[in-house]
C-alpha positions in Angstrom: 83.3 116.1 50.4 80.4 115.7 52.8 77.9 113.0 51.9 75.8 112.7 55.0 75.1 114.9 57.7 73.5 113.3 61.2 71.9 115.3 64.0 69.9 114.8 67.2 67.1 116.0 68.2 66.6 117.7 71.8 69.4 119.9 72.8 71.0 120.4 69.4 68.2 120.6 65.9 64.8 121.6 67.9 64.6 124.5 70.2 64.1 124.3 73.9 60.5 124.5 73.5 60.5 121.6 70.7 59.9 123.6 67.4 62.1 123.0 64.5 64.4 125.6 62.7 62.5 127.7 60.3 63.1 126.7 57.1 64.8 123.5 57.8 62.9 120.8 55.4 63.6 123.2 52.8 67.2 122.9 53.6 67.1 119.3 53.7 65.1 118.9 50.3 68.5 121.5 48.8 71.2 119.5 50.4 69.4 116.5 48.3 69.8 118.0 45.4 73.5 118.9 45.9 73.9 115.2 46.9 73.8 115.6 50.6 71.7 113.2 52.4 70.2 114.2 56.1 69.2 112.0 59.1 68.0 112.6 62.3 69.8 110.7 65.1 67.7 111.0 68.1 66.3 108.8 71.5 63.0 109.8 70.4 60.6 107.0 68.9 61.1 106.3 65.2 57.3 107.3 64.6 57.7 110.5 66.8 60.8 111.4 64.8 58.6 110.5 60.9 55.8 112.5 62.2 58.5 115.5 63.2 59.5 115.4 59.6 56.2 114.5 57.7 57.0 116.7 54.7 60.6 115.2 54.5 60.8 112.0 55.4 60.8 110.3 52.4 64.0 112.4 51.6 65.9 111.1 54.7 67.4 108.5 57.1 66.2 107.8 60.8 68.0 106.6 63.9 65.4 106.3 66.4 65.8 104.9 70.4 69.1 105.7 70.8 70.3 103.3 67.8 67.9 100.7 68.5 66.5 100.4 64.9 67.5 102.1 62.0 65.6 102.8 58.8 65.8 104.2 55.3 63.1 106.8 54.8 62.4 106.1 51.6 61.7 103.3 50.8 60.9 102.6 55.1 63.7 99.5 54.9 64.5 98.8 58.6 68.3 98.5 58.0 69.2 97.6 61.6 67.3 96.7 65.3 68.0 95.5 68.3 65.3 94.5 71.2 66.4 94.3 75.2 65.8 90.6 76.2 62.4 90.2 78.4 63.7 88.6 81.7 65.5 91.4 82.2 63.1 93.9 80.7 60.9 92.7 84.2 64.2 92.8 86.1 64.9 96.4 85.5 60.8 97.4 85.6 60.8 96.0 89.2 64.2 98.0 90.4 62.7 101.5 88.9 58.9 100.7 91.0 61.1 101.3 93.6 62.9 104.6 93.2 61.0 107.3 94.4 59.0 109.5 91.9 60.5 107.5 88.5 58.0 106.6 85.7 58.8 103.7 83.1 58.2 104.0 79.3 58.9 101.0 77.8 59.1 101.6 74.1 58.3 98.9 72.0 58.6 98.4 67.9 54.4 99.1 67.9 54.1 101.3 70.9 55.5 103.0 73.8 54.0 101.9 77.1 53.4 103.4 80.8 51.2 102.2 83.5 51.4 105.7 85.2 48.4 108.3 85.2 50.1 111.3 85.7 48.6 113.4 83.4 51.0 116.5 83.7 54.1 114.2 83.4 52.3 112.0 80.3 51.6 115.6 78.4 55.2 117.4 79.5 57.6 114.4 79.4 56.3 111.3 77.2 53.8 113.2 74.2 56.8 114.8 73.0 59.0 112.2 72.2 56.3 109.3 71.6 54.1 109.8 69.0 52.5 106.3 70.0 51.6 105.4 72.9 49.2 103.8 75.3 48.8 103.1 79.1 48.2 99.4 80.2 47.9 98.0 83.8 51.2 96.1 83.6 54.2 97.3 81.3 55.6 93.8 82.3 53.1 91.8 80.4 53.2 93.9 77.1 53.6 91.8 74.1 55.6 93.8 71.6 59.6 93.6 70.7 61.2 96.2 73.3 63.6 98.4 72.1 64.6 100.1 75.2 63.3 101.4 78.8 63.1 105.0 78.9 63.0 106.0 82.8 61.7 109.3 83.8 62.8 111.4 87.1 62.2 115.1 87.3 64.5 115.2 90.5 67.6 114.1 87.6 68.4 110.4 86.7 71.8 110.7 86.7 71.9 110.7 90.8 68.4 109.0 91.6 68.5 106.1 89.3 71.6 105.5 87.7 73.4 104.5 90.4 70.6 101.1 90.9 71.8 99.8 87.7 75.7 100.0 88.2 75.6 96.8 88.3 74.3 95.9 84.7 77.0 98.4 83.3 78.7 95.7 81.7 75.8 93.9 80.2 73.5 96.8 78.7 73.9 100.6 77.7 72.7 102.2 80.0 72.9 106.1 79.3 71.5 109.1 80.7 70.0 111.0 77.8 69.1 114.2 79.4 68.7 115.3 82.5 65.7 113.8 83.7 66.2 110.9 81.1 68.3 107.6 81.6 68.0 104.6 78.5 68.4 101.2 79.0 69.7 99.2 75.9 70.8 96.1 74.5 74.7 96.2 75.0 76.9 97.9 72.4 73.5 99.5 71.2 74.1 103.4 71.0 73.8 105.8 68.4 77.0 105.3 67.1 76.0 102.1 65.7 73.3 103.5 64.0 75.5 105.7 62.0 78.5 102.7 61.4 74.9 101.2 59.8 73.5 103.8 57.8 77.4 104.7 56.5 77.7 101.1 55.1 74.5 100.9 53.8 75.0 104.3 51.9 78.5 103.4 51.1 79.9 106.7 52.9 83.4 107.4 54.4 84.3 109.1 58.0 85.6 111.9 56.4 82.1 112.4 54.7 80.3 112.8 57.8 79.0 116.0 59.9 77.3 115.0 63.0 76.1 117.5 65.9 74.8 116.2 69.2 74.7 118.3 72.4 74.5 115.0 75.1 75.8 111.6 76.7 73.6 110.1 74.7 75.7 111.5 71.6 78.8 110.5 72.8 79.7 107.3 70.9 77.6 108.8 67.7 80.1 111.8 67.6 83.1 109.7 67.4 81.6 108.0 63.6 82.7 111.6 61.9 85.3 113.8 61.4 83.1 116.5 61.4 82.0 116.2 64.5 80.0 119.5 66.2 79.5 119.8 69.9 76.0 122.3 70.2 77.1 125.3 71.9 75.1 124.4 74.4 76.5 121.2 74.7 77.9 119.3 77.8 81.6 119.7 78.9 82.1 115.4 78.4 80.5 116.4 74.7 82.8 119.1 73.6 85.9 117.8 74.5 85.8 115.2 72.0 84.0 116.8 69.0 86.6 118.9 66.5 84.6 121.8 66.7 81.6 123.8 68.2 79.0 125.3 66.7 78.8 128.9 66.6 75.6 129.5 68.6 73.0 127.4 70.9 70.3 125.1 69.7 67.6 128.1 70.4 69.7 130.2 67.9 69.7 127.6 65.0 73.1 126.5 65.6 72.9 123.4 63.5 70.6 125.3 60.5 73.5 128.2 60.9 76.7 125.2 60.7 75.3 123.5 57.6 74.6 126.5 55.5 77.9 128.5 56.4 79.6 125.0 55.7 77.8 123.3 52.9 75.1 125.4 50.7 77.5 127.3 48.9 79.8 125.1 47.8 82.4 122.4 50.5 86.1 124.5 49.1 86.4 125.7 53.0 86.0 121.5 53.9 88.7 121.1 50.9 91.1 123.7 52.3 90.4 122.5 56.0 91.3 119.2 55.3 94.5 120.2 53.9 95.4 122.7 56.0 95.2 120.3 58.8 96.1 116.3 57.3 97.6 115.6 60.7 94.3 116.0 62.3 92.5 113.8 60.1 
């Protein structure tokens, strides 16, 4: 029944304070053997997201910058990628320079890259997610492919900076990944692309998905499965169209707890969901 089973990151695998599940590679390596594959569908840089799963990443599938590239872990294919042309790349650096308090990561195939010295904010907010990185004078001159533009504001992007790039809406995604997070992208480039992707790739169905996200960010990735889990903990937007809801937060395991109730046993409660409720599907 289930073939592949997608989730993010922040907000829904790893704990608030970044750690993963105990136990959880050792779960992945058993849903391998039962014919399960895993990826991680994430915002977060594909090597940040490799080095999070050293042990396992040979047995799995990434989806790195919000669906910007997409690779097969084992043999480290790139199956998909999309870059955000330069002219604009400037365009949007120079609006952000001048919005109080933002910071710009520009994440590029190679590296990500800040100008800012903020030591505080490079250790709390950029570390985490980008497992290369460098500062330069001028993140408008850097010569790599871009991916995306991560933009930073403690004080919440979603009020502060969002509303400066209303105006691009139809031309890029632009998402607001977390709180103090907002994405720029190449248009139709989200998550949800990166699954449509992998699924062809793997030769997988809709109805052989389980996917669990917790954010906008999620949104359009959600839609690619029938299983689709909202985290507990998960935005109102978020919940409202996933088909169910995981039984507790992503401190509490939520999406370790979901697979194994569902899957490590055996998938006869998938079987008898899927007949008890055809309509739905």
């Amino acid at each position: 029944m289930i073939k592949l089973i997608i989730s993010d990151m922040d907000g829904s695998l790893l704990h608030t304070d970044k750690t993963m599940p105990k136990g959880f590679f050792e779960l992945i390596q058993k849903l391998k053997q039962q014919g399960i594959l895993f990826a991680a569908g994430s915002g977060r840089q594909l090597a940040s997201l490799q080095n999070s799963f050293q042990p396992v990443q040979k047995d799995m599938y990434f989806i790195a910058e919000n669906g910007c590239i997409t690779i097969d872990g084992s043999t480290q294919n790139v199956l998909d990628v999309h870059c955000l042309d330069k002219g604009y790349v400037k365009k949007f650096i120079e609006i952000c320079r001048n919005i109080p308090d933002t910071y710009v990561v520009v994440c590029g195939r190679k590296s990500a890259y800040y100008e800012f010295k903020n030591e505080k904010i490079l250790l709390q907010h950029v570390t985490p997610y980008y497992f290369h990185h460098q500062q330069v004078e001028d993140i408008t001159k850097v010569e790599d492919d871009i991916l995306k533009l991560a933009v930073l504001n403690l004080q919440g992007t979603a009020s502060h900076v969002y509303p400066n790039f209303e105006t691009y809406l139809n031309n890029f995604n632009i998402s607001v990944s977390a709180f103090e997070w907002m994405d720029i992208m190449a248009k139709d480039i989200h998550k949800g692309l990166g699954v449509q992707t992998l699924c062809k790739y793997l030769g997988i169905q809709k109805h052989e998905v389980m996917i669990f996200g917790d954010f906008m960010n999620d949104y359009e990735m959600l839609q690619e499965a029938y299983f689709s889990f909202a985290m507990k903990n998960a935005l109102p937007e978020i919940k409202e169209i996933c088909n169910f809801e995981t039984t507790f937060t992503n401190d509490e395991d939520g999406v370790k707890y979901e697979i194994e109730y569902w899957l490590s046993n055996n998938q006869e409660k998938l079987r008898e969901y899927m007949e008890n409720n055809e309509a739905f599907f």
